[in-house]
N, C-alpha and C positions, 0 to 999 in steps of 0.2 A: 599486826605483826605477821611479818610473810615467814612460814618455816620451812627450809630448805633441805632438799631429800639429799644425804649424803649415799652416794653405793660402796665406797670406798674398800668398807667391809663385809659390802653385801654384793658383792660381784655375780655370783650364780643367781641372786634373784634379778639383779640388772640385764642379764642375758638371757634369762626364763621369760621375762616380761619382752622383750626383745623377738624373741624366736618366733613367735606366730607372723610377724610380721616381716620380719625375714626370710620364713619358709611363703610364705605368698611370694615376695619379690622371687624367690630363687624359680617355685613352679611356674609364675607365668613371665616374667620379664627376666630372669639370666639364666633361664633353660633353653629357652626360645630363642633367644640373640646369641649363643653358643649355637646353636642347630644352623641357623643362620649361617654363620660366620662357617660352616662347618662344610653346611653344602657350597657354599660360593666358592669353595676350591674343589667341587666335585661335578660329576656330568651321573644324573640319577636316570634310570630306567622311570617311564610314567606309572610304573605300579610301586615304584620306592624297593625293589627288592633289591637291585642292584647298585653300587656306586664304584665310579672311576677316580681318582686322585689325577687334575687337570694344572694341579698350581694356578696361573692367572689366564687362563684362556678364557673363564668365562668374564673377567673383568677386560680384558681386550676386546672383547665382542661386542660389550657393553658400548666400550666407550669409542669404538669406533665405527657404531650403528647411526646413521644417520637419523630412522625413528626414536633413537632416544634423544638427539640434542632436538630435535623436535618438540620431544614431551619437555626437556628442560624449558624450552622458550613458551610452551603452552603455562607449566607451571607457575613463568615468570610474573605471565600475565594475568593468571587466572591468583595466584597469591598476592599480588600486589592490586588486585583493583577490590580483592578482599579484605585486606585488611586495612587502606586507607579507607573503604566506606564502611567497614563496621564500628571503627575506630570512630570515625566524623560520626557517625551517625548516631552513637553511643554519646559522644561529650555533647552533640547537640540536642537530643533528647534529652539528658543528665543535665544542662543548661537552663533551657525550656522548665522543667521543672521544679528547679532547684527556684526558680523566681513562683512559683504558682502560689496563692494564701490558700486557699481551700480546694478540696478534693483531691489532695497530693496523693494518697495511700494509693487512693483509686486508679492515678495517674501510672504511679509507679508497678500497679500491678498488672495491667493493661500492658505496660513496655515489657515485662518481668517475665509472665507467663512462655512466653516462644521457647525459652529457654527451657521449658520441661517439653520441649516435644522432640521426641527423637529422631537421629539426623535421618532415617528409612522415609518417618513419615512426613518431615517437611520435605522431600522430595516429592514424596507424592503428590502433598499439596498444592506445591509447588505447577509441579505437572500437570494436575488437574486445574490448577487455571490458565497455565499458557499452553495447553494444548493445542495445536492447531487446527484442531474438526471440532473439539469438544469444549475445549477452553473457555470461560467467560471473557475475561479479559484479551486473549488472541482473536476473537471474534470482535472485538469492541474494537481492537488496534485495526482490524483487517476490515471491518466496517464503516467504522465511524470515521478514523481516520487514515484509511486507505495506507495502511503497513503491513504491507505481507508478512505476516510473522509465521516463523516456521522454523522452531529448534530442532527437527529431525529431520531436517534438509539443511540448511541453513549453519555452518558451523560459529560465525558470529555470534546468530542470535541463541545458539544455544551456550557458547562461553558466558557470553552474558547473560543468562537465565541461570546457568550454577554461581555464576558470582554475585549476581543478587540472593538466589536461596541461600550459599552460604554462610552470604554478609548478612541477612535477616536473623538465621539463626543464632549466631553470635552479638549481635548487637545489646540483648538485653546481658547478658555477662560485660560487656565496658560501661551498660548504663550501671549497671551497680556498681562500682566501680568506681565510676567517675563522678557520680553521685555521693557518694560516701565525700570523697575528695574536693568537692564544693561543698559540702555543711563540712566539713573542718575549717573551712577557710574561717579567722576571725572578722566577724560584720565589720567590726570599729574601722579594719585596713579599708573595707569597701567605701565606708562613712565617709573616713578622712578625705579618699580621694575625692569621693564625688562633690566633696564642699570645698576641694581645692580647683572642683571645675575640669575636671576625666569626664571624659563621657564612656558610656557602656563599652564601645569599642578600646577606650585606649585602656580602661580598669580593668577587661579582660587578656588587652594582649601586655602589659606592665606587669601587673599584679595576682590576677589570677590563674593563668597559664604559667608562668614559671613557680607557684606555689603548688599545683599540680603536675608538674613535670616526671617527680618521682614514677608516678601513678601512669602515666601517658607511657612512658617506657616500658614499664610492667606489662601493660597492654602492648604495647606494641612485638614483644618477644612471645607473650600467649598466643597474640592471634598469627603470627607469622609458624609460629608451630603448628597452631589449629588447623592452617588454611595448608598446609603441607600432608597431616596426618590426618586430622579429624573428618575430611569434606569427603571422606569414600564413600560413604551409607547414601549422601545428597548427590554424588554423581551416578551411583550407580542406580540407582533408585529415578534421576532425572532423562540420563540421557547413555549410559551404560559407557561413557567414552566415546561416544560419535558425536554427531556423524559424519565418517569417514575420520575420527581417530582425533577432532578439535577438538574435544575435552578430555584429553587422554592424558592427565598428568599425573606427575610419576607413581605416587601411591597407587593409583588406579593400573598403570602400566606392570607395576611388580607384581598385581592380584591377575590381571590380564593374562603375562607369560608363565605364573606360577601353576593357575588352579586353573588356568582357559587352556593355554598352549601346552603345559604339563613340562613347563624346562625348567626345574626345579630350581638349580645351580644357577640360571641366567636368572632367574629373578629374586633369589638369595643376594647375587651378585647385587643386582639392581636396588637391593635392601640396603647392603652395608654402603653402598655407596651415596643413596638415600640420606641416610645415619648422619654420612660423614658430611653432605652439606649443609644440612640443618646445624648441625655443632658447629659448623664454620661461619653460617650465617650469623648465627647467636652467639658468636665469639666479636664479628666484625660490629654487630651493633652493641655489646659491650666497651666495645675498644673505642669505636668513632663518637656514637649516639650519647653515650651515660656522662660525654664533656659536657654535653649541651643539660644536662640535667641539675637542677641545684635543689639539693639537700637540705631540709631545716636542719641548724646548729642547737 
């Protein structure tokens, strides 16, 4: 028998129990996005002692700075080839395993692991193998198979070096995930089909992908958040926003003009507006994407 907590009459202990966790929220997420939102209508001296009250100059600047729709189309591409290959890469691991008889654990913790390393130090790592002088693997490309690799020259090959580290970092968070999401599936559905004559391919795109849909969408709003906010530690630590400004997407661009250039108010600016596409992005794939998702009843 489940007993259920009524507060009804105990309201001050409902709000007691509450408050620790709402004095968190307030000092570091709505004290901070107040300051934000606070400077982006001001023009601050670089030592903070002074402010100017600008209204939207510093959001006109913004958005009619050619370096920023730059970093918008840098973002575009460095978000989207992150999170379709963390995402594939996560169900197709999660796949693979979810079929293995023995040594699953092992399997799973082997994929699992990445995900305890911090995003500073999978850049490093990262960097210490595509190095171009020191690197093993850039040495092997640049050897073996005659590929100049070279991410601090090279603005291609360095997009494509954070959107690998990124996508690597993330992948073991969808395999769990997606994993979980295949052992729910009931065997008997897989049985049926396959004694009705489905082959692997048509069992997974009938049956098994729209039974995990729910889960694939989930994914898809985390990592499209992740690859916007979370990927700063793994660029700045890979390639600092070079070179010459190819991996300079916007998170990185707001830290750039804020604590690099010392324009307080422009890179406030460049926050709330930051903010406001993420919420719009995660509103359109609410609105378009969650049709194509089906629910168990």
């Amino acid at each position: 028998m489940i007993k259920r907590v009524n507060f009804q009459r105990h309201k001050p202990l409902a709000f007691l129990l509450l408050a620790p966790q709402m004095l968190v929220l307030a000092i570091f997420v709505f004290w901070p996005a107040a300051q934000a939102l606070y400077q982006a209508f001001t023009i601050t001296d670089p030592f903070g002692q002074h402010s100017t009250f600008v209204w939207f100059d510093n959001f006109r600047d913004v958005l009619t700075s050619p370096e920023y729709f730059n970093s918008i189309y840098r973002t575009a591409i460095f978000s989207t080839g992150t999170t379709a290959s963390a995402v594939l890469a996560g169900l197709g691991f999660a796949v693979l395993v979810d079929r293995v008889a023995r040594g699953k654990s092992v399997y799973r913790l082997m994929i699992i692991w990445p995900y305890a390393v911090a995003p500073v130090l999978a850049g490093v790592l990262w960097l210490f193998l595509f190095h171009p002088i020191y690197g093993a693997i850039a040495l092997m490309l640049k050897q073996g198979f005659g590929i100049p690799w070279n991410p601090l020259l090279d603005g291609s090959d360095a997009m494509l070096l954070v959107i690998v580290a990124a996508a690597w970092k993330q992948v073991s968070y969808n395999f769990v995930f997606f994993l979980a999401a295949l052992q729910a599936i009931p065997r008997s559905l897989i049985e049926a089909a396959a004694i009705d004559g489905a082959g692997p391919i048509r069992r997974f795109v009938s049956i098994v992908f729209p039974l995990i849909s729910p889960t694939t969408f989930f994914l898809l709003v985390i990592n499209v958040v992740y690859a916007f906010f979370d990927t700063f530690g793994i660029i700045h630590a890979l390639t600092q926003g070079g070179p010459g400004g190819a991996t300079d997407i916007l998170v990185y661009k707001v830290y750039a003009d804020g604590f690099l250039g010392l324009d307080l108010g422009l890179s406030s600016a460049q926050s709330v507006i930051l903010m406001i596409l993420v919420i719009g992005l995660t509103a359109v794939q609410f609105r378009y994407l969650e049709r194509r998702v089906k629910y168990a009843q």
